[in-house]
N, C-alpha and C positions, 0 to 999 in steps of 0.2 A: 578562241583557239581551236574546240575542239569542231567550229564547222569546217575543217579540211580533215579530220581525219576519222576513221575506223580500223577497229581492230579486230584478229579472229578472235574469237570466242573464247566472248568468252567466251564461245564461241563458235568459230569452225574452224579448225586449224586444218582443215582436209578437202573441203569441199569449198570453192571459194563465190560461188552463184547461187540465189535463190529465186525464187518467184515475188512475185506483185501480190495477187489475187488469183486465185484457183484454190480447186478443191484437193480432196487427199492427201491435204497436209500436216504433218503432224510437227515441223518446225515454227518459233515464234512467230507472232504477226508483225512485230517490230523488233526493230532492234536494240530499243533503249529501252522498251518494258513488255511484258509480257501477262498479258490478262487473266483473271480467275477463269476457273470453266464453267462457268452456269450457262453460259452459251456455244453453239458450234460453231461461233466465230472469233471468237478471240483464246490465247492458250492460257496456262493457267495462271501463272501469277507474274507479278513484278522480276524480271531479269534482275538479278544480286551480282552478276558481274558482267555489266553492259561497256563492251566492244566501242568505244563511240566513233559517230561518223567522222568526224574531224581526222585522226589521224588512222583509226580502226574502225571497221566497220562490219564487215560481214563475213567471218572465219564462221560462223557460228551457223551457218543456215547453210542448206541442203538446195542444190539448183531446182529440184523440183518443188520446193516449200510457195506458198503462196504468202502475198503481202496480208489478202481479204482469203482466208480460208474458209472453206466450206464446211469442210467436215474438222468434229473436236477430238483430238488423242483421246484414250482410255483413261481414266481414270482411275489407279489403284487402289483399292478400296483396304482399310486399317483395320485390323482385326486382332480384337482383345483377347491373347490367352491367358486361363487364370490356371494357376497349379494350386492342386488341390492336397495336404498334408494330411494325411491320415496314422495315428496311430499301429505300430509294428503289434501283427498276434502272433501265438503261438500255432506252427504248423507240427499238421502230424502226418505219418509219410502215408503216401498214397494207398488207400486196401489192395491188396493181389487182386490178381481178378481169378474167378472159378477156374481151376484145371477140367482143359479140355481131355475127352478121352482117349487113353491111350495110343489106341488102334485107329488114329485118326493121324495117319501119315502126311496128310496135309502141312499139319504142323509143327515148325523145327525143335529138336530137342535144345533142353538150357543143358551145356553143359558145363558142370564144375570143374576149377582152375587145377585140382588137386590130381586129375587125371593123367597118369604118365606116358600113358599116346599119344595126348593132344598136345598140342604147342598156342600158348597164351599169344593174340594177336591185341594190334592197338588201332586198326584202321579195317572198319570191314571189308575197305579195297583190296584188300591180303586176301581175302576168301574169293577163291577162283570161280567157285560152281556158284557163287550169292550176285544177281543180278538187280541193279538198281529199278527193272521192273517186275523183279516178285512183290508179292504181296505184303508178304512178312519185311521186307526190306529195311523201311523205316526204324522198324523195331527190336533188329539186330543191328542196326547201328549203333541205336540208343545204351542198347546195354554194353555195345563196344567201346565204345569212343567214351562214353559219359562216366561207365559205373566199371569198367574192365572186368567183368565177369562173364567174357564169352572166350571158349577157345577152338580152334581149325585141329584139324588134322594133318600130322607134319607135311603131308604131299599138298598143303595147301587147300584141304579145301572142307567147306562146313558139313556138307551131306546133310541137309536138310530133312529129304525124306525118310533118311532112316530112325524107324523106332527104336525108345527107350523103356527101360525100363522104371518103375516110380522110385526105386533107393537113385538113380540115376536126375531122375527131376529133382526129388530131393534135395540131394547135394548141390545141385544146381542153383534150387531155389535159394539154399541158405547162403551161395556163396555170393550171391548177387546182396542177399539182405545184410550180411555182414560187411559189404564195400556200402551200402548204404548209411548203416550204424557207426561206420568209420567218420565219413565224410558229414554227418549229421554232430557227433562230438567234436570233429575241428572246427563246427562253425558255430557252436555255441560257449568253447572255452570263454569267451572274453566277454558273456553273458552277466550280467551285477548277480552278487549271490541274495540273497535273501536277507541275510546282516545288513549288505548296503543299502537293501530297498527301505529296510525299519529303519535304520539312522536318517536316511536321506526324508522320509515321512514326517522324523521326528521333529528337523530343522524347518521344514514346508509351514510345521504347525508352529516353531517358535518364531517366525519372524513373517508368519500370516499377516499382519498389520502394517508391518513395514511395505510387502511384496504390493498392498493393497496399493497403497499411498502412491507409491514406481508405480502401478498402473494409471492408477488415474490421472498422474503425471504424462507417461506417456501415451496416454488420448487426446487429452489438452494440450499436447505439442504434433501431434499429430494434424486433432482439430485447425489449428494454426495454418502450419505447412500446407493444408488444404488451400484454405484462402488464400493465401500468398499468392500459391502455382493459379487459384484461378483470376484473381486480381493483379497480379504483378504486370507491369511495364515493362515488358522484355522485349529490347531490340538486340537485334545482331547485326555486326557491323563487320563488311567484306572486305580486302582491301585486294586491287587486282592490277592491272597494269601491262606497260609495253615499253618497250625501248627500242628506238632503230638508230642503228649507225649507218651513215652512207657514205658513201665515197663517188664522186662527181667530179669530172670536168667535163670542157668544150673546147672545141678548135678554135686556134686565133682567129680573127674575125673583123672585118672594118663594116663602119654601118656610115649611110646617108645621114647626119643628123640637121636639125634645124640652122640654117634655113636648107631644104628638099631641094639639091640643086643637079641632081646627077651625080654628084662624087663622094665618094668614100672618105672621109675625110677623120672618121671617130673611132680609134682603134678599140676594142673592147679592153677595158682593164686589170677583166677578174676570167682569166681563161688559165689559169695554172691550180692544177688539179687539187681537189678543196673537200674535209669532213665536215658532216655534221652528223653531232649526238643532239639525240631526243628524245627524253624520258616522260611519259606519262603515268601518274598514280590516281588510283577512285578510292574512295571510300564511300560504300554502299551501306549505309542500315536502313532494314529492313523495319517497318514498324509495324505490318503484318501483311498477309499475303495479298492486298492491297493498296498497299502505298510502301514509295520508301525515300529517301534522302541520300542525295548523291552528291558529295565533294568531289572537286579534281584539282589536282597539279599539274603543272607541266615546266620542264626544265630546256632549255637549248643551248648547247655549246658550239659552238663553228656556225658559216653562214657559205652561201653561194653566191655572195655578192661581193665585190660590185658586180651592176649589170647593167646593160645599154636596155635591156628590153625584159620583160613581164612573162616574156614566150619562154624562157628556159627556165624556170623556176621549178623545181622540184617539189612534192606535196608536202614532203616533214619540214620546211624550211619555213619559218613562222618568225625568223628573228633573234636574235642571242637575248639571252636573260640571266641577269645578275645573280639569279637564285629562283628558288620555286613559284611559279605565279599562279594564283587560281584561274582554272580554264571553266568550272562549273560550282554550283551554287543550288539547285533546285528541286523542288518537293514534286514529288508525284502525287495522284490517286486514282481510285477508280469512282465514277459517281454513275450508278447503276452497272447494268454487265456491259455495255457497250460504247461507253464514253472513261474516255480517259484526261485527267484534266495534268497539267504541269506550270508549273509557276518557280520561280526563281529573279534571282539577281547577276548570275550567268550561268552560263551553256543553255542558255535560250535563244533559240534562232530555228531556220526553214530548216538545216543540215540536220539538226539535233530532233527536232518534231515532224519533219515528213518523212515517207515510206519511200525508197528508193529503187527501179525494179532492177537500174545494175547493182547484182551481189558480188561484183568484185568491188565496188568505191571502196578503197583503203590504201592511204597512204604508208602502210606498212603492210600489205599482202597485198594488193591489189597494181593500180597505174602506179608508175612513177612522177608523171607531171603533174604539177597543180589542176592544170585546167583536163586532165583525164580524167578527172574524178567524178565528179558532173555538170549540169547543167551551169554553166556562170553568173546564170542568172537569183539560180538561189543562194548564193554565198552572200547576193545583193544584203547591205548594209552588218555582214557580221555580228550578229546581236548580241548582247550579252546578256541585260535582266528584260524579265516579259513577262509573256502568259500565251497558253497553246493549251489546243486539244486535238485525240485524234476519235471519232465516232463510227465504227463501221456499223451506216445503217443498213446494211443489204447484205446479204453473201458474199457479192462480189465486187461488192464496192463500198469506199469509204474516203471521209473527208477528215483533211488535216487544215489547220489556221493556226495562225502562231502571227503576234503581235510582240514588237519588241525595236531593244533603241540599244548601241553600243556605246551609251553614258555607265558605267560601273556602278553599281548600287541603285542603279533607278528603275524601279517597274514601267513607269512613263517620261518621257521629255519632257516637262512641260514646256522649256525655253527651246523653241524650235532649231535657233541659231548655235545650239552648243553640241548637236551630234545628229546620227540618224533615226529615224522614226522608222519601221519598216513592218506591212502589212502582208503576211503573204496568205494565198489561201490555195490548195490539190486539189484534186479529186482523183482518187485511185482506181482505175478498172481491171479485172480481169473476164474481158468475155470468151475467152477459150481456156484451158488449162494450160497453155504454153506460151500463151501470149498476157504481157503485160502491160498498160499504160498507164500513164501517167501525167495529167494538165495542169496547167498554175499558172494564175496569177499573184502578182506583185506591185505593190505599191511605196513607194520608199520617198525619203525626203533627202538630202544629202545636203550639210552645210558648207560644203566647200565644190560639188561637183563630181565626187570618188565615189565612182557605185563598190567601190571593194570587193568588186567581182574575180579578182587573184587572178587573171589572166586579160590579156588584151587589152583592148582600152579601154577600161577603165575610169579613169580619170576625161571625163567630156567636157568640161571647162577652162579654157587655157589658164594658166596662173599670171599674174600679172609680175611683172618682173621687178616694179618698185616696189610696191606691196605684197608679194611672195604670198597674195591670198587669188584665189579664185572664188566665183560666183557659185552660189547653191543650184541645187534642181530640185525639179520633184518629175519621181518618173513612173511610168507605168511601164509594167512587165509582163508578156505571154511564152509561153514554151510549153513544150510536150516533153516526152522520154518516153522510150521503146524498150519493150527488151520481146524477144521470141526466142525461146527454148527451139531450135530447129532439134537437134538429138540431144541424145541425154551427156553428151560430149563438144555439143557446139550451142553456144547462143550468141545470135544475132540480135543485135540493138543500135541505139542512139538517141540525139536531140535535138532540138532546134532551140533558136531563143530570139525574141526581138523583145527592145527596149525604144522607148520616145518618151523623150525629156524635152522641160522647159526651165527658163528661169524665171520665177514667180517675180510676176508684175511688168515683164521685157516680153518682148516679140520671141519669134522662133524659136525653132524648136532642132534634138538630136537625136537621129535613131543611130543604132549599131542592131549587129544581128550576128547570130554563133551559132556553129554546128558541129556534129562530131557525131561519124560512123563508127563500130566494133563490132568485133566478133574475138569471145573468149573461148577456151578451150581448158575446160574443167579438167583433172585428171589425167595430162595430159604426158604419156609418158610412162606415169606413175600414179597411181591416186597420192589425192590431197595437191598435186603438184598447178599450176597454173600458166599458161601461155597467153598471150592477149595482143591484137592488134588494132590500134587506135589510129582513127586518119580523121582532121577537124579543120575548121580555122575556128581561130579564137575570138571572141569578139571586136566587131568590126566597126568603126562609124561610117555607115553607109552613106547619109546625109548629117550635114549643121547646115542652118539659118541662123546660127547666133549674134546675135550684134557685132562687130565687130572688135577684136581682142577676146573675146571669147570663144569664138571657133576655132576649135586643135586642128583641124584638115589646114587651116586656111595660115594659124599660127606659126604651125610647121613650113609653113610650105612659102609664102610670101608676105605675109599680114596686110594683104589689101584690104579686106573684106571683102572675099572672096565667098561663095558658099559651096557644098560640096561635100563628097567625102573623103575619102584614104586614096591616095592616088594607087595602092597596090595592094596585093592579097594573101595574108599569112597563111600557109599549109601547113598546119603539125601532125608529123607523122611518127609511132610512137610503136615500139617493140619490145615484149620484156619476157619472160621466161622464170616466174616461181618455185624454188623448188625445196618441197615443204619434209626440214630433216629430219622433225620430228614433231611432236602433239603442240611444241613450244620454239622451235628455232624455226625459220626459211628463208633463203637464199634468194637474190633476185637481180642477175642482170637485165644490163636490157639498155638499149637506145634510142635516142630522140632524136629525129632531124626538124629543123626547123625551115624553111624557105622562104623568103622574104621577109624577112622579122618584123616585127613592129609595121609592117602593112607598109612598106617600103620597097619597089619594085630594086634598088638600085644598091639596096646594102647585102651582104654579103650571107649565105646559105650557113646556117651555124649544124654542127652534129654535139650533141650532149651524152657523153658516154657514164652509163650510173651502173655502181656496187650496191646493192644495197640489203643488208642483214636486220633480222627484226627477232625480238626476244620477246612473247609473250608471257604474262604468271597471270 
């Protein structure tokens, strides 16, 4: 389930692109986990609320963040402070300091409060002729504001230079020491007297053996609690999530169906405007910065089908479900600084283990269509239990492989004939800082024919009509993906894909082949907000040689045995508009036209108009 989607971030609910491989980044390297730092190429630890590709994908990353970073974030460094409890003394007030001499005009007189010229001030801002750059300054404030023993002259002002007399200092001095003597017995009333100190002595001495006992007790529990904290199994377990509701239709529509005769003849039956709810939940623990263990749910109410064709299918649209189904299953770690290994029983697949350099893939921020999200070729065989790792050996580059079969509960197939087998392997580049790429191959087995590539055709084995079975393949797969940072507001990308299958032990053979140009527009508008235009065909069968009753070009169209491919050429053209209301809501029209559907020169031009609201926690 979750290889159609991604979610923001956990993410980025602002910025909906990031990079492949470049330097100066201080965003994740991936999106499903996020490395220790002992190196400057991976970030620090295991992502606790990973966005997954499937429906969520890349809220969480910054358009200039690289896949393969160069350079490592800071590192905040923890630092122990200890307080230190000391014993209360007894103070005694400060000594005067010597009187200066009389005749020393320099320095202001103290005058006393008792003086009936003078008027008692509480701010030496009152004293007009006292300037905050005299010397003395500091020192007539202190005895103003602090001890109120200084008074002005009613016209406002101290007259600093003028001399005193010593009965004049005098009085002065004592009226300062007497606000001292005040405020020195207000703050020792509630002092223990001397009686409390002998009594409180007296008890210290009678229950001396008792107090001992409570200590040594609480050491030995102390002792404990040490060990504990440094031995304890402590995980912590995230729980995070998304929900999109969307509102979707299409125009009525007749399509050319089997047999390919020129006419219109198969009116589509699900064009009257249709919800769908889609709830996603993880539970993340963490088992240390390291490794962690990742559950998924996923719920779906309403659908968008029926449907003549694979071309209008929406990305949240996975199917209705009776109740909650697990979408993931799988353990992470790290096995040295630069290998990341992942194992599970699902959400194991190419979606979930490779580095994608479009940072909009999300079917709840990102495209609206299934096949906008990426390459069709990686969706090939849907997996659910495996095994994967990603390695950045280089700066700027790094390798991903993931192994896996969409049998539930199985790390391998053994029985070839009960599901898919599917090998895929990247290579990540970043040779410029704005440009990203990205190569894969793929290897897949398919028991019925179904590369479950969620867009176009898909299915390359015709089904047989009395046996309702078709025949296996096994395929190989190449494609690229682009993306170029042109400004910090536009990036330019896309991808290519071929596939060629056979059926093991028969002649001939099928290719198809897919593309799909974009250019996103980050912040567009508004920051956090998103705009994107998406122009592709979906994949195509260019050629079959298949035996006869097995070629779909030929199925459709006359069942000679004929060989060939699609006699026409699907355009999907895709417009959408995000607009992000807050760190956790955003908004997203937007439309799809479709043109020849199903690679059918003769059926009819569909438009697909979507609402679509997305709730992230």
């Amino acid at each position: 389930m979750q290889a159609l989607f991604s979610i923001p971030a956990l993410a980025e609910t602002t910025d909906p692109e990031t990079t492949a491989n470049s330097a100066n980044s201080e965003a994740p390297v991936n999106e499903w986990y996020q490395l220790p730092a002992p190196t400057n190429n991976l970030a620090d630890n295991f992502d606790r609320n990973p966005h997954r590709k499937l429906v969520e994908k890349s809220d969480n990353v910054e358009e200039t963040s690289p896949l393969n970073p160069t350079s490592e974030p800071p590192v905040p460094i923890a630092s122990e402070i200890e307080t230190h409890l000391s014993e209360a003394s007894e103070t005694q007030p400060a000594p005067i300091p010597a009187l200066v001499e009389e005749n020393k005009l320099e320095n202001p007189p103290l005058v006393y409060l008792g003086d009936n010229s003078l008027e008692q001030v509480t701010s030496v801002s009152q004293l007009s002729d006292v300037q905050p750059t005299d010397w003395a300054f500091q020192a007539l404030q202190s005895l103003v504001e602090r001890y109120g023993c200084i008074a002005g002259y009613p016209d406002g002002t101290y007259r600093g230079n003028r001399a005193i007399t010593r009965y004049e200092f005098a009085a002065g001095v004592n009226a300062c020491l007497d606000t001292i003597r005040e405020s020195i017995a207000k703050s020792t009333e509630s002092l223990a007297k001397r009686d409390d100190l002998i009594k409180l002595q007296k008890l210290q001495e009678e229950f001396a053996a008792e107090m001992a006992t409570m200590r040594g007790r609480v050491d030995v529990l102390e002792a404990r609690a040490t060990e504990l904290e440094a031995n304890q199994f402590s995980t912590t377990t995230q729980l995070s999530g998304f929900t999109v509701f969307g509102i979707q239709g299409r125009t009525p529509n007749r399509a050319d169906r089997a047999p390919r005769d020129g006419k219109r003849d198969t009116e589509d039956p699900g064009t009257n405007v249709n919800s769908i709810n889609f709830t996603q939940l993880y539970l993340t623990t963490q088992f240390s910065p390291r490794s962690n263990l990742l559950i998924g749910f996923y719920n779906q109410n309403g659908t968008n089908s029926p449907q003549l064709t694979e071309d209008v299918n929406v990305a949240y649209n996975l199917g209705e479900t009776a109740g909650f189904t697990i979408s993931d299953l799988n353990y992470r770690f790290l096995v040295g600084d630069k290998l990341a290994v992942f194992a599970g029983t699902a959400g194991v697949n190419m979606v979930t283990g490779f580095r994608g350099p479009n940072r909009a893939e999300s079917a709840a921020s990102g495209p609206l269509s299934a096949f906008a999200q990426r390459n069709p070729i990686l969706n090939t065989g849907l997996g659910l239990g495996g095994i994967g790792i990603d390695w950045q050996f280089a700066n700027r580059a790094s390798l991903q492989a993931v192994y896996s079969t969409n049998i539930p509960g199985f790390f391998v197939c053994f029985n070839w004939s009960q599901g898919h087998n599917t090998l895929g392997v990247q290579l990540t580049l970043t040779p410029a800082d704005s440009v990203d790429i990205t190569v894969y191959y793929v290897n897949d087995y398919s028991p019925d024919g179904n590369l479950i590539s969620l867009a176009g055709d898909r299915q390359l084995t015709a089904i047989n009509s009395s046996t309702n079975k078709s025949e296996p393949l096994q395929t190989n797969a190449v494609g690229a993906s682009l993306n170029w940072r042109i400004l910090s507001r536009i990036s330019l990308g896309g991808w290519a894909g071929y596939t060629n299958s056979r059926i093991p032990g028969k002649s001939g053979t099928v290719a198809t082949t897919n593309y799909m140009v974009f250019v996103n527009f980050p912040d567009l508008f508004k920051a956090g907000n998103l705009g994107g235009i998406y122009i592709g065909q979906p994949p195509k069968i260019v050629s079959s040689n298949l035996p006869t009753g097995n070629n779909v070009p030929d199925f459709l169209d006359t069942g000679l045995g004929r060989s060939g491919g699609q006699p026409g050429t699907t355009t999907h053209v895709e417009v959408f508009y995000r607009w992000q209301v807050n760190d956790n809501i955003s908004v997203t029209p937007g439309l799809i036209l479709i043109f020849q559907p199903g690679h059918t020169p003769d059926s009819d031009p569909i438009a697909v108009g979507v609402l679509r609201t997305s709730f992230s926690f």
